[in-house]
N, C-alpha and C positions, 0 to 999 in steps of 0.2 A: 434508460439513460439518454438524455438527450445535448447536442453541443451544439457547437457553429464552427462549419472552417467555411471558408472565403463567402460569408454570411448564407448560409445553405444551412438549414434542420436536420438532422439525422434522428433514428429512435432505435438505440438496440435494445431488443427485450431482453432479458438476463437469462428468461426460459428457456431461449432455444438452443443452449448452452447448456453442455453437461457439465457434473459437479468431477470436476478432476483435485482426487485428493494429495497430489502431487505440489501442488499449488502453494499449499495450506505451510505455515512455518510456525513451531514452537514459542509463542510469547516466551517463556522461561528462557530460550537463545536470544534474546533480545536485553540489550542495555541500553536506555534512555539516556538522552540527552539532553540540549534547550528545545523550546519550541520553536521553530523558522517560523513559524507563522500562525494564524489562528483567523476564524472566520464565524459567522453563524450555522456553520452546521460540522463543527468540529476544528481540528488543530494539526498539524504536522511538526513532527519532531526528527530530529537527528538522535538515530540510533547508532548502537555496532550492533553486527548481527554475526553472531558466532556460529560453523557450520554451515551457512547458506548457501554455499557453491561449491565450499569441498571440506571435509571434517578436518577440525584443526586452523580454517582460514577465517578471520575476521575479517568483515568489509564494513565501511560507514554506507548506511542507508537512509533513505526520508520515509516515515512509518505517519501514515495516516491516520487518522483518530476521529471516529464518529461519535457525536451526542448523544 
């Protein structure tokens, strides 16, 4: 992955990262919404995400979307 803060390159490899399945949230807990936005390599939407933080609690989230 690579960005820019105050015009500086960075590269973090994905590798050197462990797969922590902690991370990971049920599509099926997820309810869609409009898109916020949309670009060439995918879209973000306004979701609810049911469960995410504690069983029982819905929160609106922004859910990225790859091509």
């Amino acid at each position: 992955w690579t960005g820019s803060s105050d015009n500086e390159y960075f590269y973090v490899d994905f590798r050197e990262y462990e797969y922590d399945l902690k991370w990971e949230f049920p599509r099926e807990n997820l309810e869609f919404g409009k898109v916020l936005g949309s670009g060439a390599f995918g879209k973000v939407m306004n979701a609810t995400a049911y469960g995410i933080s504690k069983t029982g609690v819905s929160i609106q989230v922004a859910v990225k979307m790859l091509k």
